[in-house]
N, C-alpha and C positions, 0 to 999 in steps of 0.2 A: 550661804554667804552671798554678797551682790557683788555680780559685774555690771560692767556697762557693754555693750551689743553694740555696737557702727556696720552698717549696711550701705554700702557706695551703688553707684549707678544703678543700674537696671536690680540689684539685689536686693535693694532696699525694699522690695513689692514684698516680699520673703518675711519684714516684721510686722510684729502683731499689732492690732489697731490700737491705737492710742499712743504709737510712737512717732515721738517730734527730733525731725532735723537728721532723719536718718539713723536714730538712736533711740536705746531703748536701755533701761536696768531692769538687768533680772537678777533674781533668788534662783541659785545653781547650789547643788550638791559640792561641799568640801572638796570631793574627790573629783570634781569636774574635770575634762581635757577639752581642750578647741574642739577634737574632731567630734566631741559626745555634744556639743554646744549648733554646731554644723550641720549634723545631723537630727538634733531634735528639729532644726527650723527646714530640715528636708531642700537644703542647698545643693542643686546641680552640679556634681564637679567637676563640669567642665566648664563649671562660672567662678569656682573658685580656686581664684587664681593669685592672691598678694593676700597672705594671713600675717597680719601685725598684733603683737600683745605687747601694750603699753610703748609701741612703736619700736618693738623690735619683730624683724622677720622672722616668722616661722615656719621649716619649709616643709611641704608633704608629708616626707619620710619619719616628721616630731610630731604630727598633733596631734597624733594616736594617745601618747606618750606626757605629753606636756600638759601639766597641771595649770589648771589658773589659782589663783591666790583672792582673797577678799580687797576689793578697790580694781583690780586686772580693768584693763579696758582692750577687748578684742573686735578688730576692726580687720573687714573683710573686700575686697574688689574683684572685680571680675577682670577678665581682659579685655583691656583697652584699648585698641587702633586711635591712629590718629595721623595727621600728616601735614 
């Protein structure tokens, strides 16, 4: 199935060449979770920090767990400061 990949700030280094705008479509296995999507792109986890699927929050303790669906768009931030 395809999702869409959103990589913010400094994370975005994290996708593969040829992705525009901080985003990418991939071909994920039916039985995909966030945190198997996370870990194939070898994300730091102490970068990540705001996990959204189709703009809703998902929080640490679910993306073990949480299935994506075909169309899902899972979009990732790191933490933020700012002042």
């Amino acid at each position: 199935m395809q999702i869409t990949f959103k990589l913010f700030a400094t994370l975005g280094d994290y996708l593969p060449a040829g992705a525009r705008f901080n985003q990418v479509e991939l071909e994920v296995p039916d039985d995909a979770t966030v945190q198997a999507i996370i870990d194939r792109y070898q994300l730091p986890p102490k970068l990540v920090h705001l996990v959204l699927v189709n703009g809703v929050f998902v929080p640490p303790s679910a993306r073990a767990e949480h299935r994506l669906a075909p169309g899902d768009v899972l979009a990732v931030w790191p933490p933020i400061a700012g002042g």
